[in-house]
MARZA-378561 format. One record per atom (N, C-alpha, C): residue in three letters; residue number from 1; atom name; x, y, z. Coordinates in Angstrom, 2 decimals. Layout:
BEGIN
PT res   n atom       X       Y       Z
PT ALA NUM   CA       X       Y       Z
...
This chain:
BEGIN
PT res   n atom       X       Y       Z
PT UNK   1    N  -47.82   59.11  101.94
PT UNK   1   CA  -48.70   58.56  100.94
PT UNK   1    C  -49.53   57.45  101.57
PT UNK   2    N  -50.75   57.20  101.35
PT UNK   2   CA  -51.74   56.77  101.83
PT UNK   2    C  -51.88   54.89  101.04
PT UNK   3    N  -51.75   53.83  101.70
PT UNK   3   CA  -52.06   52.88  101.09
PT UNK   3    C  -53.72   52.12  101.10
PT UNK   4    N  -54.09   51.14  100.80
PT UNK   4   CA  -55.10   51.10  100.49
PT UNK   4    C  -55.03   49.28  100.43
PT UNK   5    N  -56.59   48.96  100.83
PT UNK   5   CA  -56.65   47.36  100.80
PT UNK   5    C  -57.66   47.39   99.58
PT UNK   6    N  -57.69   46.01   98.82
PT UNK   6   CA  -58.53   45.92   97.70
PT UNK   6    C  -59.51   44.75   98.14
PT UNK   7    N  -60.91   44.81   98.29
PT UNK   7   CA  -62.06   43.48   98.71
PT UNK   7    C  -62.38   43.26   97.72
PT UNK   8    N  -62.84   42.19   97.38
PT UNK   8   CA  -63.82   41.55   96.62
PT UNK   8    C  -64.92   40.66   97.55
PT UNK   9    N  -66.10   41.38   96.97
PT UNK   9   CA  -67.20   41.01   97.61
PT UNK   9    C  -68.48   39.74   96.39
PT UNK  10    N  -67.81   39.50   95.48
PT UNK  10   CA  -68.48   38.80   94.25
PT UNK  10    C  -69.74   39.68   94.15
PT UNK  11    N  -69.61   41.12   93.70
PT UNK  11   CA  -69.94   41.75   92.89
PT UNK  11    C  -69.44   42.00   91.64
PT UNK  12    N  -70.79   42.56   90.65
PT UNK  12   CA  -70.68   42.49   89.27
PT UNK  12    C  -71.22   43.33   88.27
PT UNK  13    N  -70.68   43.75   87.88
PT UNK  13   CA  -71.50   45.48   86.94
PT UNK  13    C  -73.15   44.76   86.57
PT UNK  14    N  -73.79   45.65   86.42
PT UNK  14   CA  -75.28   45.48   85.77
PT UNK  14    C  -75.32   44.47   85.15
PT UNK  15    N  -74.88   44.95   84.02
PT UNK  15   CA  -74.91   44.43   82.54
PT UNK  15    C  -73.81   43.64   82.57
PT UNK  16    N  -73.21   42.69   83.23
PT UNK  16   CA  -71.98   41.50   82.77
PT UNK  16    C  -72.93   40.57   83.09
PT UNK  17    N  -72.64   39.05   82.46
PT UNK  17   CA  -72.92   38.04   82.30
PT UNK  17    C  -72.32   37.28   83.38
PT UNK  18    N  -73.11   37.03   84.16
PT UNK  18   CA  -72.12   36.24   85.55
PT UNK  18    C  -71.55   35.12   85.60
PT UNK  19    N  -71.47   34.30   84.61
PT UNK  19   CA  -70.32   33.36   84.31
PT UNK  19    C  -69.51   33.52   83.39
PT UNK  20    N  -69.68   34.82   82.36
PT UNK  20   CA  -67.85   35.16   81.89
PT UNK  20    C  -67.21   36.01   83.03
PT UNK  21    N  -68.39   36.42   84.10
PT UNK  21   CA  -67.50   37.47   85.17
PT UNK  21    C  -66.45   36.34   85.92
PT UNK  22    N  -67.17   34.74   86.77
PT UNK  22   CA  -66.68   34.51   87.09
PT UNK  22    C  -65.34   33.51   86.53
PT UNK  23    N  -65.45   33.78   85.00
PT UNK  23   CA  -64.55   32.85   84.24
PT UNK  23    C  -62.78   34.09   84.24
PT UNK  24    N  -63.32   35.21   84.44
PT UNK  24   CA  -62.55   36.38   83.91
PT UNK  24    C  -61.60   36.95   85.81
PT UNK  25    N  -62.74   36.99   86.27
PT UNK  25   CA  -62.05   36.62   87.89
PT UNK  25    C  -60.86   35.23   88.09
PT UNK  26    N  -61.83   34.27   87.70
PT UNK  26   CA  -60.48   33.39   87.60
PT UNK  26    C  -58.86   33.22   87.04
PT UNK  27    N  -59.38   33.69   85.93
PT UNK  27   CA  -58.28   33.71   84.22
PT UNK  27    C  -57.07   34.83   85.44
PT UNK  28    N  -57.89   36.01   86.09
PT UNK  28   CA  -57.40   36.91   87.03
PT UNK  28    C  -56.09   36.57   87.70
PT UNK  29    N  -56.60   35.74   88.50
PT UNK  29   CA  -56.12   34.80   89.72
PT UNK  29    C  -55.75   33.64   89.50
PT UNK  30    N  -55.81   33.32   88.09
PT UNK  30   CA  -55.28   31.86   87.94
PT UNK  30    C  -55.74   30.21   88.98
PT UNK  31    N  -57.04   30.71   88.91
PT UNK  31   CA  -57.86   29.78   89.79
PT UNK  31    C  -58.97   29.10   89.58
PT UNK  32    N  -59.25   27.89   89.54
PT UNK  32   CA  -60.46   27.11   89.92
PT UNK  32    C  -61.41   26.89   90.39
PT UNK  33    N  -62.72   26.36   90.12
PT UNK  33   CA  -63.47   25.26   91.01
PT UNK  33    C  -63.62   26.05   92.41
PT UNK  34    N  -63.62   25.36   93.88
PT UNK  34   CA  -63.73   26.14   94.85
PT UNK  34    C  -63.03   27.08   95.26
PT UNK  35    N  -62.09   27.38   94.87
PT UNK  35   CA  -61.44   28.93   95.09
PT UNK  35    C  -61.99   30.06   94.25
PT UNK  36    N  -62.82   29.79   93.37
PT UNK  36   CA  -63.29   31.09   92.94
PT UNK  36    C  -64.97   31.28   93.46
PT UNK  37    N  -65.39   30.23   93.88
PT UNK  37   CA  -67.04   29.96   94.96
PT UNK  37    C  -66.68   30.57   95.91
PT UNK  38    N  -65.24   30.79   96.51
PT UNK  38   CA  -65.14   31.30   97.97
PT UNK  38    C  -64.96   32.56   97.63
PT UNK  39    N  -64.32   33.60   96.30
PT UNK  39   CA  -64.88   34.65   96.26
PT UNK  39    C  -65.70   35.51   95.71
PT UNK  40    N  -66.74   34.55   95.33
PT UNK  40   CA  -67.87   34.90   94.90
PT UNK  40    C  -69.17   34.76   96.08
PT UNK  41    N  -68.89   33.78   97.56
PT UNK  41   CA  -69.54   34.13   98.62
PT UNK  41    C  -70.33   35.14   98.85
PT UNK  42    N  -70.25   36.20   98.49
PT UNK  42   CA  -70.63   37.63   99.14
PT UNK  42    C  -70.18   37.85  100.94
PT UNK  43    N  -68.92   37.13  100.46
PT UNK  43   CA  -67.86   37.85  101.81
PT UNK  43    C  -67.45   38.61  101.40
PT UNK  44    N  -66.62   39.69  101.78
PT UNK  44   CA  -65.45   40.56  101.64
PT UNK  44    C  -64.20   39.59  101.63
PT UNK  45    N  -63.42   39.68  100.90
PT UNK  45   CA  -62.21   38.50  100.78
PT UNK  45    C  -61.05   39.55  100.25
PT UNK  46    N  -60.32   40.16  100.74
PT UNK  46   CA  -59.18   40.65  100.42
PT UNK  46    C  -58.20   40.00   99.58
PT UNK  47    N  -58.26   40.85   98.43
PT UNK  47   CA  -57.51   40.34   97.58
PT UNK  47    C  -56.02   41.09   97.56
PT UNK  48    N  -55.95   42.27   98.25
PT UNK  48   CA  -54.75   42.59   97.96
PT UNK  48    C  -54.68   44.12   99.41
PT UNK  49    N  -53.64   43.80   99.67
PT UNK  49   CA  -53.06   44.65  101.36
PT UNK  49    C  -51.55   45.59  100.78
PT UNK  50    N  -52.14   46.93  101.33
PT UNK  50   CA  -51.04   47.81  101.48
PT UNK  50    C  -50.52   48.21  100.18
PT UNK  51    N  -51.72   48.50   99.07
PT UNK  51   CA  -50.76   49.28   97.68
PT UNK  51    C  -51.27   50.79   97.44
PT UNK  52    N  -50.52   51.29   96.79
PT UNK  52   CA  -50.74   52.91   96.30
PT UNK  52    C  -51.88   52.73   95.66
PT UNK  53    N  -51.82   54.36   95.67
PT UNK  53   CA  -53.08   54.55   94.55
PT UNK  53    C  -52.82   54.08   93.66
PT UNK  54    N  -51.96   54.19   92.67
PT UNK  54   CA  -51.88   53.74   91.42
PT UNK  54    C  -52.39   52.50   91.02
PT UNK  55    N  -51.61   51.53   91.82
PT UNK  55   CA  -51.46   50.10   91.81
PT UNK  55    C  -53.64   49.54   92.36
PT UNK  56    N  -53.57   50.57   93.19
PT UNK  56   CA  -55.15   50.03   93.68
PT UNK  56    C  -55.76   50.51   92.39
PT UNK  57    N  -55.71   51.28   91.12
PT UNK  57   CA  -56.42   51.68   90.32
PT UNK  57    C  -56.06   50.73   89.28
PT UNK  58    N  -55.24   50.33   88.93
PT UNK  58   CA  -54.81   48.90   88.50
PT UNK  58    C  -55.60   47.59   88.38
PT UNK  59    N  -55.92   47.49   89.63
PT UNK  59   CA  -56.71   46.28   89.99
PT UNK  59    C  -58.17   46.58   89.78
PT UNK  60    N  -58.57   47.92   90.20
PT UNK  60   CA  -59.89   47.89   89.68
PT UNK  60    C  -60.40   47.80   88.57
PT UNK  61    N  -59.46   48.58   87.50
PT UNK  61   CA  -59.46   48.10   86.21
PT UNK  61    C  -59.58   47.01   85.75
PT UNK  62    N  -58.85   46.11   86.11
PT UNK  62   CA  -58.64   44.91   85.96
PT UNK  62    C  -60.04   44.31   86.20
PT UNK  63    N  -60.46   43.88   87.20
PT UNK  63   CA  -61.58   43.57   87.51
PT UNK  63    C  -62.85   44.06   86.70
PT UNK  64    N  -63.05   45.52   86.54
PT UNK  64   CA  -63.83   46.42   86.03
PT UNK  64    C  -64.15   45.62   84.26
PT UNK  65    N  -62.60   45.26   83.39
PT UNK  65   CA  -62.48   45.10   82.17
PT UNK  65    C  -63.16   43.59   82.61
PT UNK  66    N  -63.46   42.93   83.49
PT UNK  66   CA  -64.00   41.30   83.70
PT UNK  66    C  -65.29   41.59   83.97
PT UNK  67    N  -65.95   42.38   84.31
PT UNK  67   CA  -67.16   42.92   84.55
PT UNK  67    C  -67.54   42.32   86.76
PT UNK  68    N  -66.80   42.75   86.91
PT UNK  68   CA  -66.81   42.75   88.29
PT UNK  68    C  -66.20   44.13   89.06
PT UNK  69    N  -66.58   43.85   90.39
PT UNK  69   CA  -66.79   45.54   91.32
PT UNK  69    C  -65.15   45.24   92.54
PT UNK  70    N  -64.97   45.90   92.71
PT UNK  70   CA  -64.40   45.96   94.05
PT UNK  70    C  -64.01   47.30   95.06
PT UNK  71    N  -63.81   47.08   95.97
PT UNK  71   CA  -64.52   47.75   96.91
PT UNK  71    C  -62.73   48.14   97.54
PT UNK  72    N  -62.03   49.23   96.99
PT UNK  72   CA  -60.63   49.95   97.97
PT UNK  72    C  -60.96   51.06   99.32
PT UNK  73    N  -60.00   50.53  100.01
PT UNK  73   CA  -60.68   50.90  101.65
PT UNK  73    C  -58.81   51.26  101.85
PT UNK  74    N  -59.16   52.54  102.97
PT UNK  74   CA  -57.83   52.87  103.55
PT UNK  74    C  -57.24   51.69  104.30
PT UNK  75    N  -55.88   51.40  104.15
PT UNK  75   CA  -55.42   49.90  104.33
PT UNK  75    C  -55.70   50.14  106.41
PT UNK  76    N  -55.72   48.76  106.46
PT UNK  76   CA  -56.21   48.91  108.05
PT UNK  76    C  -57.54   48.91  108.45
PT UNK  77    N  -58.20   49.50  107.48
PT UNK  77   CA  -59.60   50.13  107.90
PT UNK  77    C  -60.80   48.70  107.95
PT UNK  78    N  -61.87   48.58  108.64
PT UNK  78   CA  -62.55   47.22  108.43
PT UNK  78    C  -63.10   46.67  107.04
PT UNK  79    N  -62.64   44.94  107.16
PT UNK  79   CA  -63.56   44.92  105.80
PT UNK  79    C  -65.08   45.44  105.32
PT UNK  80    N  -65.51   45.88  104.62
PT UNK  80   CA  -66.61   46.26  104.05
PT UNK  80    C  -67.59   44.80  103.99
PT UNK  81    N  -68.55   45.15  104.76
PT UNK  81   CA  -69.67   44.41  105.07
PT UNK  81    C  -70.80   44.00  104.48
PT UNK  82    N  -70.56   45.13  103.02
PT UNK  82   CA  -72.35   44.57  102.53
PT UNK  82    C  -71.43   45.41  100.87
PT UNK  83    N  -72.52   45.41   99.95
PT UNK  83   CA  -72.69   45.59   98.92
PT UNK  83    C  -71.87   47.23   98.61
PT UNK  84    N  -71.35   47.61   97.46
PT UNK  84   CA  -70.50   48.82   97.55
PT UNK  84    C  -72.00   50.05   97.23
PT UNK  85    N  -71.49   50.93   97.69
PT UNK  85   CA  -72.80   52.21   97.51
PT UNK  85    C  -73.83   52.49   96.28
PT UNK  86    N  -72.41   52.52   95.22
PT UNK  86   CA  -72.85   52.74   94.02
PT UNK  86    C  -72.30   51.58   93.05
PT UNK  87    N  -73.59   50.98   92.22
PT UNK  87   CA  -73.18   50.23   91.25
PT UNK  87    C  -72.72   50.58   90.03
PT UNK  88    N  -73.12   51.64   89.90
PT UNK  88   CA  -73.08   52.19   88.26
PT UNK  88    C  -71.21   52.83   88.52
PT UNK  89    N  -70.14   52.92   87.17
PT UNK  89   CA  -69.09   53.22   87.64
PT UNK  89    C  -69.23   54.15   87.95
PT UNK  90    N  -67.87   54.46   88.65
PT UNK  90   CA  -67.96   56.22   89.06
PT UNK  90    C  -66.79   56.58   88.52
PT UNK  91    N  -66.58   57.85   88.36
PT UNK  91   CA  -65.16   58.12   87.69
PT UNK  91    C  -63.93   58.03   88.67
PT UNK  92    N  -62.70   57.79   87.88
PT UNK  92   CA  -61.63   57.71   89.04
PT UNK  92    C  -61.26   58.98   89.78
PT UNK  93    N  -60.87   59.15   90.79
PT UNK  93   CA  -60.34   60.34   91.85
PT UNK  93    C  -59.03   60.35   91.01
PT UNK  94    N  -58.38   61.53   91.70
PT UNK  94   CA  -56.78   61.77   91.16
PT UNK  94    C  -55.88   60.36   91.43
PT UNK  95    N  -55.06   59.94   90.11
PT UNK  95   CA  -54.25   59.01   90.65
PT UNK  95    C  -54.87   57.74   90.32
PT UNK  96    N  -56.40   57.59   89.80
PT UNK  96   CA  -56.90   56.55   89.26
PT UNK  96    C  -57.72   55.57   89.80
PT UNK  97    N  -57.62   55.43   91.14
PT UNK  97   CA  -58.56   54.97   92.21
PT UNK  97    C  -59.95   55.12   92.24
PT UNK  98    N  -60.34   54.17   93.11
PT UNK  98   CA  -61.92   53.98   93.29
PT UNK  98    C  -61.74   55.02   94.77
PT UNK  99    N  -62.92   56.09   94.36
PT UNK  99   CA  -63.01   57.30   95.92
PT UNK  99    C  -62.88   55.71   97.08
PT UNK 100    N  -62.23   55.62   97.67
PT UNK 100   CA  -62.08   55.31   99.17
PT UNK 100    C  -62.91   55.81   99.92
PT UNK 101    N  -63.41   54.13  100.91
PT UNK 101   CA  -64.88   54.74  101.56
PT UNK 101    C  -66.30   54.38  101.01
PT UNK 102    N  -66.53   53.82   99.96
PT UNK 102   CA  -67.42   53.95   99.24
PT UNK 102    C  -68.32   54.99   98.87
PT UNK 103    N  -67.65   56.39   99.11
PT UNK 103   CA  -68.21   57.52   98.21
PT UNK 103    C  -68.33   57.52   96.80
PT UNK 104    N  -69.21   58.37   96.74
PT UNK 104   CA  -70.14   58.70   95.57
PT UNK 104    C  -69.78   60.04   94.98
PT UNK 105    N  -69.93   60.16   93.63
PT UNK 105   CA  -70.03   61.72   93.17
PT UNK 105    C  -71.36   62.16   93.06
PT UNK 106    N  -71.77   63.49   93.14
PT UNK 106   CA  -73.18   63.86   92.85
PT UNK 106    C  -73.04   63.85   91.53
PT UNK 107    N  -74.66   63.74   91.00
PT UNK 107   CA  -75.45   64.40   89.18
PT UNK 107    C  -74.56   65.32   89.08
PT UNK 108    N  -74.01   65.74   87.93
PT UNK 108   CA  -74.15   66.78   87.88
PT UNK 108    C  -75.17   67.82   87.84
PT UNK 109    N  -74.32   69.20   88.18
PT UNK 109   CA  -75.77   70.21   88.52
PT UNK 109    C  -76.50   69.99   90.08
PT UNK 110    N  -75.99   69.29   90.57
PT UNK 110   CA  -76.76   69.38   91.81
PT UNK 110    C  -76.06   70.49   92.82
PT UNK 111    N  -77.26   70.31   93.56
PT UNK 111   CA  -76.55   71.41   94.42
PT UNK 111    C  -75.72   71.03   96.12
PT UNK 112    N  -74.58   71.14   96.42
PT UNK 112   CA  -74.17   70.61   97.21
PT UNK 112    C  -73.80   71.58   98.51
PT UNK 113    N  -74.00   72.36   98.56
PT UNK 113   CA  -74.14   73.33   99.36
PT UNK 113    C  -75.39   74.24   99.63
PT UNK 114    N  -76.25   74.30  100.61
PT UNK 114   CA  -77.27   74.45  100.82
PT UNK 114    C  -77.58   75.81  101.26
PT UNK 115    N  -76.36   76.22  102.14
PT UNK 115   CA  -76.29   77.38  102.53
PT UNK 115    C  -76.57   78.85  102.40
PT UNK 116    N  -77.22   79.71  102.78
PT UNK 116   CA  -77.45   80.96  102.22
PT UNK 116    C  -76.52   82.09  101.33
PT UNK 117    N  -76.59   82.35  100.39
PT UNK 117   CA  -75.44   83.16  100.15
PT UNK 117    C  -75.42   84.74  100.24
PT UNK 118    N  -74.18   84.88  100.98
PT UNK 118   CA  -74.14   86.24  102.21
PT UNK 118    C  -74.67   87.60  101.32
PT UNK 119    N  -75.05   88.47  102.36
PT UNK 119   CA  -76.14   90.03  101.40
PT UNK 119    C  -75.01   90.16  100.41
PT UNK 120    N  -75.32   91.09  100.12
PT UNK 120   CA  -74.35   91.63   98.74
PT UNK 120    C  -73.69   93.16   99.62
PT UNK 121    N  -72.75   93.29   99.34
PT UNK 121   CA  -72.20   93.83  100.03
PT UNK 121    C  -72.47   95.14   99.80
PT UNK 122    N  -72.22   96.44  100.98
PT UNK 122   CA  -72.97   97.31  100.31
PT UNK 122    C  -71.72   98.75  100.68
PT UNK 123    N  -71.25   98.95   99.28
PT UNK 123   CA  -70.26  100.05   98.77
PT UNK 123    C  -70.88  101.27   98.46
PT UNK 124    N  -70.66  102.51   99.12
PT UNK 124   CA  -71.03  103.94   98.54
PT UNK 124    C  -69.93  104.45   98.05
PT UNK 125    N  -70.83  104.17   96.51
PT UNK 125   CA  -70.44  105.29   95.30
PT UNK 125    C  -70.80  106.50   94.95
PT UNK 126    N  -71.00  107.35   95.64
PT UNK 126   CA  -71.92  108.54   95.45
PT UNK 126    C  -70.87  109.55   94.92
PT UNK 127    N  -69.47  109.43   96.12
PT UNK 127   CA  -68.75  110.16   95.40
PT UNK 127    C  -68.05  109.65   94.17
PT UNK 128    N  -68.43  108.62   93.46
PT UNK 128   CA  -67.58  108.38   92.47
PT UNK 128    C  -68.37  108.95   90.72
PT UNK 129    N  -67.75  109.25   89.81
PT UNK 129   CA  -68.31  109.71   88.56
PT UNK 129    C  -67.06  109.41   87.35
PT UNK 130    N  -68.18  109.14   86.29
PT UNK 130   CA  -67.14  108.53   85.28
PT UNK 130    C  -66.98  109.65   84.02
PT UNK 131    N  -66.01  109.64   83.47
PT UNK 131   CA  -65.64  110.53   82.59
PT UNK 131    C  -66.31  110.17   81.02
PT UNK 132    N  -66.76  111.33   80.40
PT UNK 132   CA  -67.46  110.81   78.88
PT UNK 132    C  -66.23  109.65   78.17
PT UNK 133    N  -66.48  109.51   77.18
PT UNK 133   CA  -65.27  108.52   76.37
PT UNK 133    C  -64.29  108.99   76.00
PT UNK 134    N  -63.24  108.75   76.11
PT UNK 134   CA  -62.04  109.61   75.12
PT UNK 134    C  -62.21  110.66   75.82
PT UNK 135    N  -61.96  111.35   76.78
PT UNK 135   CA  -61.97  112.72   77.11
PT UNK 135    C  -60.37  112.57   77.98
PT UNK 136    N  -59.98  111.53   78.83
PT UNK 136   CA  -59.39  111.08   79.55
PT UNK 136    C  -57.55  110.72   79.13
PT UNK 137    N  -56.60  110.95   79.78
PT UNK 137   CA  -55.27  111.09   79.28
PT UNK 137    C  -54.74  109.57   79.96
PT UNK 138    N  -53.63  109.09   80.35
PT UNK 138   CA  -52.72  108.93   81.16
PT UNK 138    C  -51.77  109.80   82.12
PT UNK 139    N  -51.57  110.72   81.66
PT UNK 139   CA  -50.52  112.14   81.89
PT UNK 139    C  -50.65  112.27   83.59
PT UNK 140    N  -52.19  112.46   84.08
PT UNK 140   CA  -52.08  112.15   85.25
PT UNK 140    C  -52.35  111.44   86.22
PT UNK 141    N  -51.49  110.03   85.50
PT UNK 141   CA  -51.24  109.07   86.46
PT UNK 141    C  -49.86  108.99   86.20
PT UNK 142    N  -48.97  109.66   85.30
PT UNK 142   CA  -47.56  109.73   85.58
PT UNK 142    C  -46.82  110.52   86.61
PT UNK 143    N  -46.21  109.87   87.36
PT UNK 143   CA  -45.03  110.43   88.69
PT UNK 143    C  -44.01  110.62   88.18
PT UNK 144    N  -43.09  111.80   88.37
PT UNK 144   CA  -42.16  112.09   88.15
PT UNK 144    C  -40.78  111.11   88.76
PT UNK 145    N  -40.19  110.74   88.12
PT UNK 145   CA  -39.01  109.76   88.92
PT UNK 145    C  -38.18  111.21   89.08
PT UNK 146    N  -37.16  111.57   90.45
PT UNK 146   CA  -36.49  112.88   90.54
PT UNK 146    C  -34.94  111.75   90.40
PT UNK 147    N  -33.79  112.55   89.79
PT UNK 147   CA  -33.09  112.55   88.78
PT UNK 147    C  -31.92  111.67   89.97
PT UNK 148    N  -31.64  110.46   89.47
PT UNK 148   CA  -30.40  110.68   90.71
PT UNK 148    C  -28.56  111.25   90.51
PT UNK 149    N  -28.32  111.23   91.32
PT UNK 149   CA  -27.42  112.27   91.43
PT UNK 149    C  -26.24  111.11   91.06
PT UNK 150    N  -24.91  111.64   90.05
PT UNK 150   CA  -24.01  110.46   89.93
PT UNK 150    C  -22.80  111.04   90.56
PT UNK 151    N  -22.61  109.88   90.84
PT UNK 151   CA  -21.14  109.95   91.92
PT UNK 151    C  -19.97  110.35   91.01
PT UNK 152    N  -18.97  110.79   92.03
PT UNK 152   CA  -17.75  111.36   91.36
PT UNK 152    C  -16.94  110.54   91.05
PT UNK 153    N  -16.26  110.00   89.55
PT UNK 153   CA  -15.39  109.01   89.31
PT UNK 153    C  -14.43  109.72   88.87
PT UNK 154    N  -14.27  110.81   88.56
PT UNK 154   CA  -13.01  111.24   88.35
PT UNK 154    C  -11.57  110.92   88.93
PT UNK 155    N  -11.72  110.30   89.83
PT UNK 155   CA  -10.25  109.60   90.24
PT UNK 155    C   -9.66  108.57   89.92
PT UNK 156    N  -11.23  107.54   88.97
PT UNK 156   CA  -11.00  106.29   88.69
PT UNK 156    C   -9.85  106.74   86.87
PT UNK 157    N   -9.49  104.80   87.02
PT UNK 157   CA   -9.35  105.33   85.66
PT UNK 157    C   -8.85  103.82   84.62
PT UNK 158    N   -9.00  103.84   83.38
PT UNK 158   CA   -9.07  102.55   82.88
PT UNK 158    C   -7.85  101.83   82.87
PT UNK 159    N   -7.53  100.81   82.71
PT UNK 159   CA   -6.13   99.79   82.82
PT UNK 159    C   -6.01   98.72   82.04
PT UNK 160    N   -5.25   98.32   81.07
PT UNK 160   CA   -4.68   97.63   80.13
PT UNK 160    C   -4.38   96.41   80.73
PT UNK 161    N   -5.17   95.47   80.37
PT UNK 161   CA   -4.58   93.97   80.84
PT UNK 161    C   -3.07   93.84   80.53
């Protein structure tokens, strides 16, 4: 199972008000004054190392319900350097998570494969012909099962507990 680091980069949905974001970040973290300026910097500031998916979908929520972004990266992997891809939400992957990586989903309807799609394949039916309606049985598609032969028990014989 795959763990995951959580950044905060003092990003903030569109539409939030950036001082209940940073009042709601705090309330978060139970923090003040210059500790919440340092993660609102537009550093990457790790807020949290080495949790599951679950737990990383947790926190985004969390954040998400304060009107702020954060940015889950395969744990290990470098902090994230600039702004996340997409601002608008995206839906969660299996398990509840933000896609890892800062991937994106397409519009729907788009097309994501570009590729040609192969001839159509080409079957001769010439000898084949279909029967009018109702003209047609089962009878011959039944196989005969041949009879099997039963063994001789005549020697056996029943016994009284």
């Amino acid at each position: 199972m795959q763990d995951f680091d959580i950044y905060f980069l003092g990003e903030t949905l569109a539409d939030a008000d950036p001082v209940e974001v940073r009042n709601g970040v705090a309330a978060l973290f139970k923090i003040s004054g210059d500790a919440v300026e340092r993660l609102f910097s537009g550093k990457a500031v790790r807020v949290k190392h080495g949790v599951d998916v679950d737990t990383a979908g947790r926190y985004r929520e969390a954040f998400r319900n304060v009107g702020a972004l954060v940015q889950i990266v395969p744990a290990g992997a470098p902090a994230p350097d600039g702004p996340a891809v997409a601002r608008a939400p995206t839906p969660p992957v299996a398990g509840g998570g933000q896609s890892p990586g800062g991937m994106t989903l397409a519009e729907p309807g788009a097309t994501l494969d570009h590729t040609p799609p192969p001839p159509p394949a080409q079957i001769d039916i010439s000898g084949l012909e279909a029967l009018p309606p109702n003209s047609g049985s089962l009878e011959d598609c039944h196989q005969p099962v041949p009879p099997r032969t039963i063994p001789d028990i005549s020697h056996m014989q029943l016994v009284d507990d």
